[in-house]
C-alpha positions as CSV (number, residue, x, y, z in Angstrom):
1,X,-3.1,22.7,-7.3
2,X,-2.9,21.9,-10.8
3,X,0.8,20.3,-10.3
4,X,-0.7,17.9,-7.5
5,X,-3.7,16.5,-10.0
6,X,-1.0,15.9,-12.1
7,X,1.5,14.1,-9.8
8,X,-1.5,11.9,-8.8
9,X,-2.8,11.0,-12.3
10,X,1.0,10.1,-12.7
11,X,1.2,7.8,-10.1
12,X,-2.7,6.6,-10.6
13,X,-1.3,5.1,-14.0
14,X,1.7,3.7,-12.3
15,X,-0.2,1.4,-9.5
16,X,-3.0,0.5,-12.3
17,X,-0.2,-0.8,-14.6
18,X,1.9,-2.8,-12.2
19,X,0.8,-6.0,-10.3
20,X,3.3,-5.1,-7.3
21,X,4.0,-2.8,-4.6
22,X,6.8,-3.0,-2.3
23,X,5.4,-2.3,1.4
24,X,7.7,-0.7,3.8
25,X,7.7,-1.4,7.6
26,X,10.0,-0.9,10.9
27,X,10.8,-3.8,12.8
28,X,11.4,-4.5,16.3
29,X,15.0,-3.2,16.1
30,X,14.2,-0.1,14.1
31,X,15.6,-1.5,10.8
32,X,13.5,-1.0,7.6
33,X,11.5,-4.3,6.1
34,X,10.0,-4.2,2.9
35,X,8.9,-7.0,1.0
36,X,6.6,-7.4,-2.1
37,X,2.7,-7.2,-2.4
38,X,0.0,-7.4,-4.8
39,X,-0.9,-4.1,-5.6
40,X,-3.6,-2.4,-3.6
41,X,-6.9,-4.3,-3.7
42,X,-8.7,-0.9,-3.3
43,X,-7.8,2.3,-3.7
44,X,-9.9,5.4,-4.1
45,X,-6.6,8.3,-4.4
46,X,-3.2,8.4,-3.2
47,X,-4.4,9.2,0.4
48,X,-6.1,5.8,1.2
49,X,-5.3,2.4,0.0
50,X,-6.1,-1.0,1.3
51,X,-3.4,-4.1,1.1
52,X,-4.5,-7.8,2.5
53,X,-2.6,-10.3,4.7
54,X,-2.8,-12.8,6.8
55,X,-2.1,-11.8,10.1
56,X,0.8,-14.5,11.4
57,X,2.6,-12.1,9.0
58,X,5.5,-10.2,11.0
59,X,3.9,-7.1,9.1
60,X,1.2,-7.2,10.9
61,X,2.7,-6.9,14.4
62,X,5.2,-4.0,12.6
63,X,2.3,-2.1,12.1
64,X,0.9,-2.8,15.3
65,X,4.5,-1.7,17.3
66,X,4.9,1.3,14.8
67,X,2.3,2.5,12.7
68,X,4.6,4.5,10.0
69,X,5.0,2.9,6.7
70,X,5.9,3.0,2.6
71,X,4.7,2.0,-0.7
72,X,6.7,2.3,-3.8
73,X,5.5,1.3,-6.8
74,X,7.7,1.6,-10.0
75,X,7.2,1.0,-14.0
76,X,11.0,-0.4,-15.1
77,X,10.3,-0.1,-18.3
78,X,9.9,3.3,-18.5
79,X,12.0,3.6,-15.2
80,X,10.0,5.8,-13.1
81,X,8.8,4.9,-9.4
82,X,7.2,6.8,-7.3
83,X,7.4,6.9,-2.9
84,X,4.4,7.3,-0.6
85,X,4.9,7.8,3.1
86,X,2.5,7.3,5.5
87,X,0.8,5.3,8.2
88,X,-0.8,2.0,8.2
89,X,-3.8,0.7,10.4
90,X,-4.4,-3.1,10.5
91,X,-8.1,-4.2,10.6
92,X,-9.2,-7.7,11.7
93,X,-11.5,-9.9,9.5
94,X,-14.7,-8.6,10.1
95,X,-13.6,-4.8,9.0
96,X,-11.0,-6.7,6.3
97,X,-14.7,-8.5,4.8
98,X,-16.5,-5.3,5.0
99,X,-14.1,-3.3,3.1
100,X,-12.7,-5.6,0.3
101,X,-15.0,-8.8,-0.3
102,X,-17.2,-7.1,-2.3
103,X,-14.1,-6.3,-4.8
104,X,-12.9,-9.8,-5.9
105,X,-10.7,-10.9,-3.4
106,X,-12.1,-14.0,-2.7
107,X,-10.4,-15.3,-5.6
108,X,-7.5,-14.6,-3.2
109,X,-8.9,-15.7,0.1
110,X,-12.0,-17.7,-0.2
111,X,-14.8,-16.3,2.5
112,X,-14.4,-19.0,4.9
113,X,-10.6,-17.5,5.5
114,X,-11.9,-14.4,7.0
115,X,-12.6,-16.0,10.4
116,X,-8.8,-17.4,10.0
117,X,-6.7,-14.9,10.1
118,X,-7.5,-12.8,7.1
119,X,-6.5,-8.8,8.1
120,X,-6.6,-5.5,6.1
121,X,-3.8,-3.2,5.9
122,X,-5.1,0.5,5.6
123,X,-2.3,2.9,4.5
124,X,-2.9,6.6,4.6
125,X,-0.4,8.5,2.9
126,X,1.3,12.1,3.6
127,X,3.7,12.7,1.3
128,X,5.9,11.3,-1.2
129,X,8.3,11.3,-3.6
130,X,8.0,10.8,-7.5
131,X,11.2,9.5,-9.7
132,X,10.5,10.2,-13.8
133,X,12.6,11.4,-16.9
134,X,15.6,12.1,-14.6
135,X,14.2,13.8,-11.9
136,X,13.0,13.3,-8.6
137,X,10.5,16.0,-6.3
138,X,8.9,15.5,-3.1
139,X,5.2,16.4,-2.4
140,X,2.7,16.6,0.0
141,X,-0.4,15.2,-0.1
């Protein structure tokens, strides 16, 4: 147990020093799509953390088709990243308000955007992999 606090105060430092994740989906055709986001606007542990979008995004309807999803977040300088699997659920504006405009992210989205189109991403992760000082090891969460 003690191994497991420590893999997540590792990766805890990680996502509050960086200003980017990489978000993983599955298209339409099964091939991986991962683009770049602003790190998670909240985030309690490892296990649950909420991303924003709008929802013309083709993200959204990823998520939607196929629930199963990545984060990686990574410190170059230091070189160490580390892999979160999981799945995502995509709330609509009312739940996206509810759960994150109490955090800042109006600076972001102004209010009057969560009627048009604003959505929250929830990922729940299961596992993952860590990357640091040469060597990589899976976990579960």
């Amino acid at each position: 147990m003690e191994h497991i606090n420590q893999v997540e105060q590792f990766i805890q430092e990680i996502i509050k020093s960086q200003n980017l994740a990489f978000l993983g989906s599955v298209d339409a055709n099964g091939f991986p799509a991962v683009r770049a986001m602003l790190r998670p606007r909240k985030y309690d542990d490892i296990r649950d953390m909420w991303f924003t979008t709008h929802s013309p995004s083709d993200k959204v309807k990823h998520f939607e088709d196929n629930p199963k999803a990545c984060v990686y977040f990574c410190d170059p300088a230091r070189f160490h990243g580390i892999l979160l699997r999981g799945e995502i659920k995509v709330y609509d504006a009312v739940a996206a308000e509810r759960q994150l405009s109490n955090i800042g992210d109006a600076l972001y989205y102004p209010k009057i955007e969560f009627a048009n189109g604003y959505m929250a991403l929830n990922f729940m992760s299961i596992s993952g992999r860590l990357y640091q000082q040469h060597h990589s090891e899976d976990f579960f969460i």
